[in-house]
Each structure stands twice: as C-alpha cells, then as structure tokens.
C-alpha positions in Angstrom: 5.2 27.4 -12.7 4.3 29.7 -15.3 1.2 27.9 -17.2 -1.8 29.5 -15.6 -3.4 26.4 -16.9 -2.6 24.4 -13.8 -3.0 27.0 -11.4 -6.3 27.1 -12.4 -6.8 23.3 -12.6 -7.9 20.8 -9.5 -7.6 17.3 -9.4 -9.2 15.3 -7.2 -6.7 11.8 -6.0 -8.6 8.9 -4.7 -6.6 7.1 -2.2 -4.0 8.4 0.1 -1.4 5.1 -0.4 1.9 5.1 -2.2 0.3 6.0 -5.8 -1.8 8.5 -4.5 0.5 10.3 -2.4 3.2 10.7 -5.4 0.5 11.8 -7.7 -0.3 14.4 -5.4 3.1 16.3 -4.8 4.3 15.4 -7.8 1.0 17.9 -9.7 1.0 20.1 -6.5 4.9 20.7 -7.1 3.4 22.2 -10.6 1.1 24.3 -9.0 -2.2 22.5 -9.7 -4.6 22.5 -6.6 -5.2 19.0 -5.4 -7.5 17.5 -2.9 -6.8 13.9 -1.5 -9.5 11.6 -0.4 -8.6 8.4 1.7 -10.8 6.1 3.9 -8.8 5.2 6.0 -7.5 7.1 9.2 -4.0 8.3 7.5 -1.4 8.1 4.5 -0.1 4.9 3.6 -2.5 2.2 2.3 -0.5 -1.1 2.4 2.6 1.2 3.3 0.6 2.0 6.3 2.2 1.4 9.7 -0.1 -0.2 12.9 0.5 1.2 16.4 -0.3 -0.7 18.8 -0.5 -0.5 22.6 -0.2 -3.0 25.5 -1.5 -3.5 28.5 0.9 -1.7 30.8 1.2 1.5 28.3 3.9 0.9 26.1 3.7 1.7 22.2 4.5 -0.9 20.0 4.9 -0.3 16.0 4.3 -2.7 13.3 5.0 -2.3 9.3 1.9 -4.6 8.7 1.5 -3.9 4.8 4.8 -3.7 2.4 8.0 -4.5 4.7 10.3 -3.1 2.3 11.2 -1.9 -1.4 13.5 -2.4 -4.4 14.3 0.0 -6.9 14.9 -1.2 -10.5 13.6 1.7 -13.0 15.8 4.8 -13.0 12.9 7.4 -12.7 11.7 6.4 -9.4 15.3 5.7 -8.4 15.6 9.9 -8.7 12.5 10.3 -6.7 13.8 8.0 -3.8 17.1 9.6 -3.8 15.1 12.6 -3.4 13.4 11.0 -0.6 16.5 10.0 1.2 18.1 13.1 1.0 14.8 14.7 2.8 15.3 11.7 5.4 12.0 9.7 4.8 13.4 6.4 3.7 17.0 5.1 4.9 18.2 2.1 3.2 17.9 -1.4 5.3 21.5 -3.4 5.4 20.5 -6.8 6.4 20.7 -10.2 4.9 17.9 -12.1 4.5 17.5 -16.4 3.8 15.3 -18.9 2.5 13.7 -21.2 5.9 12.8 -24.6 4.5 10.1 -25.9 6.5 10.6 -29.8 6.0 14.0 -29.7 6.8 14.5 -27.1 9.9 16.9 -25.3 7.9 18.0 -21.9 6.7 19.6 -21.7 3.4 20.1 -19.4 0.3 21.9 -16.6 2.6 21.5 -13.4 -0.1 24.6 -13.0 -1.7 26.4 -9.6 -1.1 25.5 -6.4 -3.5 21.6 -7.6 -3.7 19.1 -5.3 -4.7 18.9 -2.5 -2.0 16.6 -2.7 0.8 14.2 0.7 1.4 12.1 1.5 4.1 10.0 4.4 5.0 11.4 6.2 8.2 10.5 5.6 10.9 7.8 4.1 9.7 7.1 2.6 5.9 3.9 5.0 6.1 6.2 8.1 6.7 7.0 8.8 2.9 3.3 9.2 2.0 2.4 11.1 5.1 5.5 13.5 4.3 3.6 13.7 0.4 0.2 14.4 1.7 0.9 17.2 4.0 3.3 19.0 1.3 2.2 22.5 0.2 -0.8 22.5 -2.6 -2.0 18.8 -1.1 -5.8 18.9 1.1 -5.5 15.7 2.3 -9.2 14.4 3.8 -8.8 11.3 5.6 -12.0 9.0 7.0 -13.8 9.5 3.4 -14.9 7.1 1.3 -15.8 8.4 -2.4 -18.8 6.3 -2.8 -19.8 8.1 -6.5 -18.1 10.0 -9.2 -20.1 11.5 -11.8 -18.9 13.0 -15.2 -20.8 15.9 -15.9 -20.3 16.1 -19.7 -21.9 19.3 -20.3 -19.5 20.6 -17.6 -16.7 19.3 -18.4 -15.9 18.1 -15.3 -16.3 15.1 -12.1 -18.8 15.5 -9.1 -17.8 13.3 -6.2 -20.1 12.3 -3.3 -18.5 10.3 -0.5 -20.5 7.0 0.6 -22.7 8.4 2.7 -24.2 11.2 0.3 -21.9 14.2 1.1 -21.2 16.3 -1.7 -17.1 16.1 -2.1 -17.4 19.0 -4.8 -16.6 19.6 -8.7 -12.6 18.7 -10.3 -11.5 19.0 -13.4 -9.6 15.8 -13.3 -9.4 12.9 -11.2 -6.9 10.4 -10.2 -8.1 7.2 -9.1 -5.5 4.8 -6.8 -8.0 2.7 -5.7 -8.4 -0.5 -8.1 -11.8 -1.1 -6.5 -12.9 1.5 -8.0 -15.4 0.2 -10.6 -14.9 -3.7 -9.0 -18.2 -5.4 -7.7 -15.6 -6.0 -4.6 -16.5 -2.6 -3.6 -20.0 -3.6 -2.9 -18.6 -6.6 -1.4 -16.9 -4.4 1.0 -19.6 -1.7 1.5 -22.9 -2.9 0.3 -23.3 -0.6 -2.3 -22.2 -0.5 -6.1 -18.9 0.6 -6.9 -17.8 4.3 -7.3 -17.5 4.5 -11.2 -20.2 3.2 -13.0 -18.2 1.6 -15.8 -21.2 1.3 -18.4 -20.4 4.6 -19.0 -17.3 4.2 -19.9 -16.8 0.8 -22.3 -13.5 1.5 -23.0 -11.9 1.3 -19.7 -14.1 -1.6 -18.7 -12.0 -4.1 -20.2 -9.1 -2.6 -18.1 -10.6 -2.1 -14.5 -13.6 -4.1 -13.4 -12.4 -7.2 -11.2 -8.1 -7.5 -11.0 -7.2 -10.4 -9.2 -6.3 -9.8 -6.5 -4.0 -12.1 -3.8 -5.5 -12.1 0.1 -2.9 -12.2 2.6 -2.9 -12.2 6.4 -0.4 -10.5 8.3 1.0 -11.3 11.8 2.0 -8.6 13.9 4.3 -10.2 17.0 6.3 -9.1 19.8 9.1 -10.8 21.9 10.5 -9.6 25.1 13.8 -10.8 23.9 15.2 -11.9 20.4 15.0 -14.7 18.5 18.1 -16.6 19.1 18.0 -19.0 16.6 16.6 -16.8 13.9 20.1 -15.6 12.6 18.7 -13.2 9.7 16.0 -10.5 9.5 13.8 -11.5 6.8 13.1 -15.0 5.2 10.7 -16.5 3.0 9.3 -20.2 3.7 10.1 -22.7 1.9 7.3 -26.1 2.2 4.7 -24.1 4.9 1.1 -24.0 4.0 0.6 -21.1 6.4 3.4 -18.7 6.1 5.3 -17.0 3.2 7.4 -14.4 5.1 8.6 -13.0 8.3 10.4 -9.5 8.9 11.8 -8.4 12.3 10.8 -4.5 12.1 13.1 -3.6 15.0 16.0 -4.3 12.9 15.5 -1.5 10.7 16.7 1.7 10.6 15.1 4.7 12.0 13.4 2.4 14.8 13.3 3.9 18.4 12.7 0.4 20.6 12.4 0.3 24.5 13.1 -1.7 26.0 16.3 -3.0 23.6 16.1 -6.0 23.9 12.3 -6.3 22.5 11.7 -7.7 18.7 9.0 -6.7 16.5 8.2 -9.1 14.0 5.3 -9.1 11.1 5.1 -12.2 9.3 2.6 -13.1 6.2 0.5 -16.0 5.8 0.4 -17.8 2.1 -2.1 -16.8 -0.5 -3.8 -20.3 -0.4 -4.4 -20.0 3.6 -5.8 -16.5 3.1 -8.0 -17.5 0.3 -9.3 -20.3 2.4 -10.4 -18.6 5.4 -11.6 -15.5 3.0 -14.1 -18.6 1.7 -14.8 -19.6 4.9 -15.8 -16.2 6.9 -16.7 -13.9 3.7 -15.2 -10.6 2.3 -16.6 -8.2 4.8 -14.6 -6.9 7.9 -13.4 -9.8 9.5 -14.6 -10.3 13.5 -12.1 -10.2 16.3 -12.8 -13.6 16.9 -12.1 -14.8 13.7 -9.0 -12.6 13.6 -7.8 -14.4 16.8 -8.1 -17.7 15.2 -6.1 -16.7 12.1 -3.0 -15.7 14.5 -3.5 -18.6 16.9 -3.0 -20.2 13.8 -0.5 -18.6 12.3 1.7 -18.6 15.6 1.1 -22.2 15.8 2.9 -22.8 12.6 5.3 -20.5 13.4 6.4 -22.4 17.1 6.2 -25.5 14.9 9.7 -24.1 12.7 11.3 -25.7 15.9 13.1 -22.0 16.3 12.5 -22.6 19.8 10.5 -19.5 18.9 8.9 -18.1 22.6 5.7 -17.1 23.8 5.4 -13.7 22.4 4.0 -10.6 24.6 1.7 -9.5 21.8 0.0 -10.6 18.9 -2.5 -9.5 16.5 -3.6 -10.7 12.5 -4.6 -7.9 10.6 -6.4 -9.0 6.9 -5.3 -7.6 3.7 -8.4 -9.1 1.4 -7.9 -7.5 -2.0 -4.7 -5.3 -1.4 -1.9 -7.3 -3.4 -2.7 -7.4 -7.1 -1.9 -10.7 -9.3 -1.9 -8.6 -12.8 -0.8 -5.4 -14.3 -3.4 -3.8 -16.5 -1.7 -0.7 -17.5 0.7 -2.0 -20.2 3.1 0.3 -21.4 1.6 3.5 -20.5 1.8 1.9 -16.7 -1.4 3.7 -15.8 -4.8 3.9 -17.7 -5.5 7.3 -18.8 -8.9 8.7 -20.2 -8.5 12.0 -22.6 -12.2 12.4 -22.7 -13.3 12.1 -19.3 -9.8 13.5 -17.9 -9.3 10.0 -16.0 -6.3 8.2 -14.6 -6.1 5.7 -12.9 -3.3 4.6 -11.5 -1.8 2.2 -8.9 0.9 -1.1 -8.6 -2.0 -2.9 -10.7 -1.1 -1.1 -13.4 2.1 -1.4 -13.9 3.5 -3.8 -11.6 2.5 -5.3 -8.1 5.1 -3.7 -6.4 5.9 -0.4 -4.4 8.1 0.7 -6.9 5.3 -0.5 -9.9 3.2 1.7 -7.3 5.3 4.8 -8.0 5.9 4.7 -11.6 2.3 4.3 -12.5 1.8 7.6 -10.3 4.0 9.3 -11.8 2.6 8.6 -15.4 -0.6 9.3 -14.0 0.6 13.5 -13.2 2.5 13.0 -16.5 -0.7 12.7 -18.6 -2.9 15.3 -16.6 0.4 17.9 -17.0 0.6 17.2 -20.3 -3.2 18.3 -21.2 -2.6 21.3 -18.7 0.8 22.2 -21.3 3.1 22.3 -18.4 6.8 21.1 -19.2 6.6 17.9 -17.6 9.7 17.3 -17.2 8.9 14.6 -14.0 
C-alpha cells in the first residue's frame, strides 16, 4: 500500500466473530495495524464451534452457533470465493425439509438449485480463525473491553478491559459487539456498558437496546444414524420447543470416528428461550438449569416419533442476546462516526444473517479507508 496514512494508522476491533474478523484482514490487507479484542476463548462468536469430550476420551465437535450460510449480495459472494479457493469454507450439498409436528411428517423437500449451502471448514469457526491469525491482525482473546474513552484533545480512543487494564490508545475503533452501549451489558457483567452513549446523542438512537431473539441450542450425539430422519437439516413445523435440527457429520470437511456416529445441533424456538430466560435471569445460566433445558429439549425431540434413540451425549448451550430481530444500519449497513472515528458494525446492522455479518464489516474498513485516502477498492 502506498498511503503512509494507514501504515501509520491502528484500529482497535472489538469482537473476534464474523464481523470482526473481516474487518480486520480486510484493513490489515491495506497495511493499517490492527489489534483484535474478543472475550471469549477464540474466533468465531456465533460461528464458533464447541469441542467436546466424552467419557472414554473421544473428541466430539459441534457447530453450536450459525449452522450454515447463504450468499445473495455479489460483494461478499467475491470474498467467499476467495475463501473457498484458500479452502476455509466448502459448499454443503444436502437437501433439507420442513418436519410438521402434528402430523409426523416431512414435507417441502427443497427443490433442486436452492440457494447454496456454506460452511466453515472443518469447522464454521475456521474462517474467522484463518482472519484473525492473518499478517497485520494481534488478536487478544479472554478480554473484555469494559471502557472506551474518546480523548478529544487527542484525537483518539483509550480502551480499558473490564477489569481496569489499560488496552492502550487507537486512532479508530471498530465495534462488532452490539452490546456495546446496551444496559444488557451490565446485565451480563454487572457493570455499565463499554460506550457511554450520553456522549454521543447521535448514535444513541441507533445502538442502545436491539432486540435481540434468545435461542437454545442442542448439541447431540448418536452412536448410529438416524434412520428415519431422511434429510440433514429441517425446520419444525407446530413444535413449541424446537425450530431446527442440523446433522454436522454430514458436512463436508468433517473427520468422524467412529463412522457410523451423528452429530446433531438442534435449536429451540424463540418463545421457549424467552421463557426460561424470564424464568432463570440473563446471567450465565447454571449447569443445572442447562440440564433441564436439554432434558427438555430431547424430550420433545423423542416425542417426533422418529424413533429417535438414546443419544451418547448431550449438552444445551444458551445464546441470550446473540440473534438480532432488527437492522439498524440502513443503507450504509454499518453506523459510522466521522468525528469520533467510530464504526460499528455487525449482522444488526445490516441484516441478521452471516452474510448481513460480512457486508456490514466490510463497510465498516470501507469508511475508516476512506478517511485514511487509501483506494478502497474492497
């Protein structure tokens, strides 16, 4: 790149899930030094993948966020291709059906040339692993930015993680988290959010509280397959309990020992997750109460009458606030703030998908390369 601009320039990106991770290569790629902040243990967010092991050793893998993505908008159909040909998402050939509940049946088999199926390989969380580790990107996982100050006279953000540390000085920052400046934060963590949005009237309107739709997932294992299951993905039709089941094994990239085990992750319905959200509050759910929720879950999946067995494994996981119900970033798909050299960026701003995900990230790098004069050119 030849603009010394964004050599000189450092971004700080706040979350290390789909969003995030784009943002970051995509401004690294132009030379501009970025460091990546994420809570959680590694890349991925609700592309994350769950490993798991039994009892007697063996690894089991689970896709417990986003099974699976479409691709609609030509821009982020380049950047896939891009990832396919690097060998971090294969597409997913299977046909998938509608399971109606009251009457025991499958119906609505897709039709043939459906919107292609993507996955990360081998797991969905290998696409924004792959992003975070590229050349320019210091990815520090297990930290939570608890405060981000604009310091006006500087010109620039301080960040401090939640338990005080100093995170340092950037001249921008990218924010993927849509907690951000949400009282859902303090919900979570006890203390007030991150971005104290009476600074900043303008965005307020955009960013405080999204609604958001909770959703349990199911992570299950068979010692043999389902037999009377004859697709790999379905949606439910009259359940109050479940809205979705995947069988991960089926897709590609996979490695599964022995062969004949399945691997399925199934989703619970808003309105059950909301309900036993009310019941045990938003903090971190306890294993006991997780228990319940797949007991529960199980139940109403035995009830299909899919002569469905008694699995080897099984474990709920809770996504409270991860699947946004709006889009806030109209048609900039992102929400972008000249003066304080904010963006913020994520599926809730352009639209709850994996795909809405990546074209609000990529708006996101657009804006801040655009101030730094680099062709942008993404």
């Amino acid at each position: 790149m030849s603009s010394a601009a964004a050599a000189a320039a450092n971004v700080a990106v706040i979350g290390g899930g789909i969003s995030g991770a784009v943002c970051a290569s995509l401004l690294a790629a132009r030379g501009v030094a970025v460091t990546l902040f994420d809570s959680g243990r590694g890349a991925g967010g609700r592309m994350a993948q769950r490993r798991e092991v039994m009892e007697d050793g063996t690894e089991l893998r689970f896709d417990h966020g986003a099974p699976y993505f479409t691709v609609t908008n030509d821009e982020v159909a380049r950047v896939v291709s891009g990832w396919e040909a690097r060998g971090i998402v294969a597409e997913w050939k299977t046909m998938f059906a509608c399971f109606d509940r009251a009457t025991g049946k499958f119906t609505d088999f897709e039709k043939e040339g459906s919107a292609k199926k993507y996955v990360g390989v081998p797991g969905m969380n290998s696409i924004c692993k792959s992003l975070c580790s590229e050349d320019g990107v210091v990815a520090k996982f297990g930290v939570t930015v608890g405060k981000m100050d604009w310091l006006q006279d500087r010109s620039s953000w301080s960040l401090a993680s939640l338990d005080g540390k100093d995170l340092g000085h950037f001249d921008y920052v990218v924010a993927t988290d849509k907690n951000v400046a949400s009282p859902r934060f303090s919900g979570l963590t006890g203390r007030p959010p991150p971005l104290d949005l009476s600074l900043f009237p303008r965005l307020s309107v955009m960013v405080q509280d999204i609604p958001v739709r909770p959703c349990f997932a199911l992570m299950v294992a068979f010692s043999e397959p389902l037999a009377m299951v004859p697709v790999n993905g379905f949606s439910f039709n009259n359940s109050n309990y479940l809205s979705r089941a995947y069988c991960d094994t089926s897709k590609p990239g996979r490695s599964c020992v022995p062969p004949n085990r399945q691997s399925w992750v199934l989703h619970s319905t808003t309105e059950y997750a909301s309900k036993v959200i009310d019941t045990i509050g938003p903090r971190k759910p306890s294993a006991d109460a997780l228990a319940k929720v797949a007991e529960e879950l199980f139940r109403e999946f035995q009830a299909t009458g899919l002569n469905i067995p008694q699995p080897i494994f099984m474990k709920a996981h809770r996504w409270g606030s991860a699947f946004p119900a709006i889009a806030v970033g109209g048609d900039d798909k992102c929400v972008w703030d000249k003066s304080t050299k904010l963006a913020i960026c994520g599926d809730f701003c352009a639209s709850p998908s994996v795909e809405g995900a990546v074209l609000s990230a990529m708006r996101g790098a657009s804006k801040i390369l655009g101030c730094l004069n680099c062709p942008s050119g993404l």
